[in-house]
C-alpha positions in Angstrom: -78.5 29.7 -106.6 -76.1 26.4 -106.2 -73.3 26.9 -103.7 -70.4 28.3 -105.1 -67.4 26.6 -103.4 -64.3 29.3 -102.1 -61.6 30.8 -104.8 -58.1 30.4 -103.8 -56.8 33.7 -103.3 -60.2 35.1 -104.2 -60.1 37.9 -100.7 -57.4 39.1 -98.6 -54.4 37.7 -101.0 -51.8 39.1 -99.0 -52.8 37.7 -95.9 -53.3 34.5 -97.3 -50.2 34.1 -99.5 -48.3 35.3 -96.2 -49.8 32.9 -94.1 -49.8 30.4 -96.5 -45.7 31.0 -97.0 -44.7 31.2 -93.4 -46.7 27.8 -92.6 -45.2 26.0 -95.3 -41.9 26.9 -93.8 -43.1 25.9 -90.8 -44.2 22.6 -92.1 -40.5 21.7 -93.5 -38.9 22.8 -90.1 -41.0 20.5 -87.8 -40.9 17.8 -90.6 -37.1 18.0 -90.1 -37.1 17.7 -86.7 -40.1 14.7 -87.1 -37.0 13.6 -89.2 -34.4 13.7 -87.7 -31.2 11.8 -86.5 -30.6 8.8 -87.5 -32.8 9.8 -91.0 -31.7 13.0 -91.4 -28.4 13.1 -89.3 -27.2 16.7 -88.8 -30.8 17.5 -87.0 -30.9 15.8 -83.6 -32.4 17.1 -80.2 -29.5 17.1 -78.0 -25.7 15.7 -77.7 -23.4 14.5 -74.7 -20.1 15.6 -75.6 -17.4 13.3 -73.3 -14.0 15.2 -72.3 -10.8 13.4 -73.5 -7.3 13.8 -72.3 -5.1 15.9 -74.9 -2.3 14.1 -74.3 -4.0 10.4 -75.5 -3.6 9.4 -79.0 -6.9 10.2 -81.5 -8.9 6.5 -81.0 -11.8 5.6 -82.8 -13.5 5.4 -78.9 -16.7 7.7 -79.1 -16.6 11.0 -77.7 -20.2 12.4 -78.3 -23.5 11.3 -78.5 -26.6 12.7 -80.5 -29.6 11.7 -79.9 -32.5 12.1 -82.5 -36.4 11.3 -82.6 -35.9 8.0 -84.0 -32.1 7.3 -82.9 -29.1 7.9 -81.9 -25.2 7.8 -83.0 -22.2 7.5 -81.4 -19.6 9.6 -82.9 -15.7 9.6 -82.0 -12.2 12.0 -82.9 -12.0 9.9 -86.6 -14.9 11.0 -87.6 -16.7 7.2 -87.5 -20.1 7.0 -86.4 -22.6 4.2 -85.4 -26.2 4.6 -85.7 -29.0 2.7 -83.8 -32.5 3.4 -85.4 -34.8 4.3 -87.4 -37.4 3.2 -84.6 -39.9 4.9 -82.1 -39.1 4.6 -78.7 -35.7 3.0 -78.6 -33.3 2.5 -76.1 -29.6 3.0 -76.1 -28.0 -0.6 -76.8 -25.4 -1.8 -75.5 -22.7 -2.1 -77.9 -23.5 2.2 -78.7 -22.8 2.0 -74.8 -19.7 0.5 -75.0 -18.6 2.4 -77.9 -18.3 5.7 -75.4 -16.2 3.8 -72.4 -18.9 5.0 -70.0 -21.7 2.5 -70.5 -23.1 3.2 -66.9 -23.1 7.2 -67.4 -25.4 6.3 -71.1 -27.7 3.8 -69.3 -28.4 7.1 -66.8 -30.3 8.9 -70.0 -33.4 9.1 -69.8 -35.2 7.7 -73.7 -38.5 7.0 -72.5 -40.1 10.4 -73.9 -39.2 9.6 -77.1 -42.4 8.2 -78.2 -44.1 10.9 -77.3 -41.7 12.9 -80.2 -44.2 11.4 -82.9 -45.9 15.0 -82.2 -43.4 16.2 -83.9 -45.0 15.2 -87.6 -48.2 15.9 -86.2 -47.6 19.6 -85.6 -46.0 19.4 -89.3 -49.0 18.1 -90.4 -51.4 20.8 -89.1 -48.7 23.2 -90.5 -49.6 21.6 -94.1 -53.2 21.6 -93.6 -53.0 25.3 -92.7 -50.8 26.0 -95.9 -53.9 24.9 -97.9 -56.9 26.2 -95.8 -55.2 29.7 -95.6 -55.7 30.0 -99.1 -59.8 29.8 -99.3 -60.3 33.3 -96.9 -63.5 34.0 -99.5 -65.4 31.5 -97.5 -66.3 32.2 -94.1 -66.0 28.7 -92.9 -62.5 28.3 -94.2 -61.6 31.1 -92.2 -62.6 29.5 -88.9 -61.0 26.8 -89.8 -57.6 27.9 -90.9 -57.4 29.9 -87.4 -58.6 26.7 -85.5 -56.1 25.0 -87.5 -53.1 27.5 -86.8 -54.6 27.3 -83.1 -53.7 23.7 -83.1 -50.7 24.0 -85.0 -49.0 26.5 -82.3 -50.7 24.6 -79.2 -49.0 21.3 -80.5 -46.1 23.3 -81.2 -45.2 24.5 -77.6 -46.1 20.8 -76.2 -43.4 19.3 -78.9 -40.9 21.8 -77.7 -41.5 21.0 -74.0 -41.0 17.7 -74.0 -37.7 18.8 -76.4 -36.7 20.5 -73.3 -37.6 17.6 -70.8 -35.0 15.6 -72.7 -32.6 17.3 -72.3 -33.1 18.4 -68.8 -33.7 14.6 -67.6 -30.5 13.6 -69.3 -28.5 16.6 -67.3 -30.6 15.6 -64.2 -29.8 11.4 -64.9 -25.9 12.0 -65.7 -25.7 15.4 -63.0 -24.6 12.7 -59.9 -21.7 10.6 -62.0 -18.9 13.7 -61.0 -16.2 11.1 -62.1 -17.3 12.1 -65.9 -16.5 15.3 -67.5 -19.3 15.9 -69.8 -21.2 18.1 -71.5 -25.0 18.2 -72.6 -25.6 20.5 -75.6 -28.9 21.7 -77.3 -29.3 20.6 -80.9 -30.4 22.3 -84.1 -33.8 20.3 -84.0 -34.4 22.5 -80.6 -34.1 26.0 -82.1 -35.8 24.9 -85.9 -38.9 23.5 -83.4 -39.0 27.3 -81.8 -38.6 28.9 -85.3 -41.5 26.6 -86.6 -43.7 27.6 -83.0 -43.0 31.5 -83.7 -43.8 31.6 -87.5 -47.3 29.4 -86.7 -48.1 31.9 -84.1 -47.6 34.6 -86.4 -50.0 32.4 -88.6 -52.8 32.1 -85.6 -52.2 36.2 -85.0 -53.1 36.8 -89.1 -55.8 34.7 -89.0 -57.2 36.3 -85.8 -57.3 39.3 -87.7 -58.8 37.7 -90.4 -61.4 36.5 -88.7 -62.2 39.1 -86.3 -62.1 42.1 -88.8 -59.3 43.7 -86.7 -57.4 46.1 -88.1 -58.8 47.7 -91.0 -59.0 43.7 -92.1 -63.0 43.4 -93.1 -65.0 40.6 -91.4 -66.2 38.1 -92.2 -70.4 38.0 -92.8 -72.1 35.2 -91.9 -74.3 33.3 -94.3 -77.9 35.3 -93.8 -81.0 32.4 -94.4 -84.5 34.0 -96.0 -87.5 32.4 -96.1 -90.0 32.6 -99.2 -89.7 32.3 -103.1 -86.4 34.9 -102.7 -82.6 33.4 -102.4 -80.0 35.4 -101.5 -76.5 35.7 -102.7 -73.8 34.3 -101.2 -72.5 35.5 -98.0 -69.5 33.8 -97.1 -66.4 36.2 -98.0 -64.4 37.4 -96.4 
């Protein structure tokens, strides 16, 4: 008999549809983040909030700074805002610099990692894989490989939200000698979406495992069996 490729939703629909749901919302969180500030400006990694004196008047002087994956903007008390991106792996010019009245305390933060935040659309584009391979649990081999998939997705993950935290730690570390400054440094939303997106694709990896393993109550998986002679055997590969 001629292979029959996998159904969608053909064994174990509400694993799959679950699975399938919580890694497309993992998908649109990390692609967010892979987004972010200056593309998508109210997600950024971290911010350095500057102190002012009450008693000055409101001047269009910046008082904060977020920094995204591809950027970063200078914001003041008007509400203006200057923007230096999209690119990968910029660095802080100097007329941003200026804008805050503490060039030397900006020149301190550290923007080298950046670069390495490209992961960020790669662990969104695992995510999407694993939307579409979680579907196809009649097949055996798109089993394995929406759980190697989720694996990845959730190994990536944690890396991506590491070097989130390295950011902002070297920029506290950089700025933490400069005591003539009254600052701040202050997690963004693209932080906690990044751990939202790492928990719902380890839920993913833990349905999958189950899947695969026959934990549970969940039935495993048979591998294909081969016979040799005149006599072909049915397919073998559901789940």
């Amino acid at each position: 008999r001629p292979h029959r490729h996998p159904r969608p939703l053909a064994h174990h629909i509400g694993i799959s549809l679950t699975t399938s749901f919580i890694l497309f919302i993992a998908f649109l969180l990390f692609l967010l983040v892979g987004l972010s500030l200056p593309i998508i400006k109210p997600v950024y990694i971290f911010s350095i909030d500057f102190a002012t004196n009450p008693d000055q008047p409101v001047t269009s002087v910046a008082t904060q700074l977020r920094f995204g994956v591809w950027g970063v903007c200078a914001l003041s008390q008007l509400g203006d805002s200057e923007c230096f991106g999209p690119m990968l792996g910029y660095a802080i010019p100097d007329a941003i610099a200026n804008l805050t009245g503490f060039p030397a305390l900006v020149d301190d933060v550290e923007t080298g990692l950046t670069v390495i935040l490209v992961l960020h659309l790669v662990a969104g584009g695992l995510a999407f894989v694993g939307v579409f391979t979680s579907l196809f649990l009649e097949s055996h081999g798109m089993c394995i490989a929406s759980l190697v998939t989720t694996v990845f997705t959730v190994l990536i993950g944690l890396a991506v939200f590491a070097i989130d935290l390295t950011l902002i730690l070297i920029g506290q570390q950089r700025i933490s000698g400069l005591t003539d400054f009254n600052y701040t440094v202050k997690f963004g939303l693209g932080v906690w979406m990044v751990l939202a997106a790492v928990a719902l694709s380890i839920i993913g990896m833990i349905l999958m495992s189950v899947v695969v393993c026959g934990c549970c109550g969940v039935g495993r998986p048979p591998r294909p069996r081969h016979h040799h002679g005149h006599h072909h055997s049915r397919s073998q590969d559901k789940c």
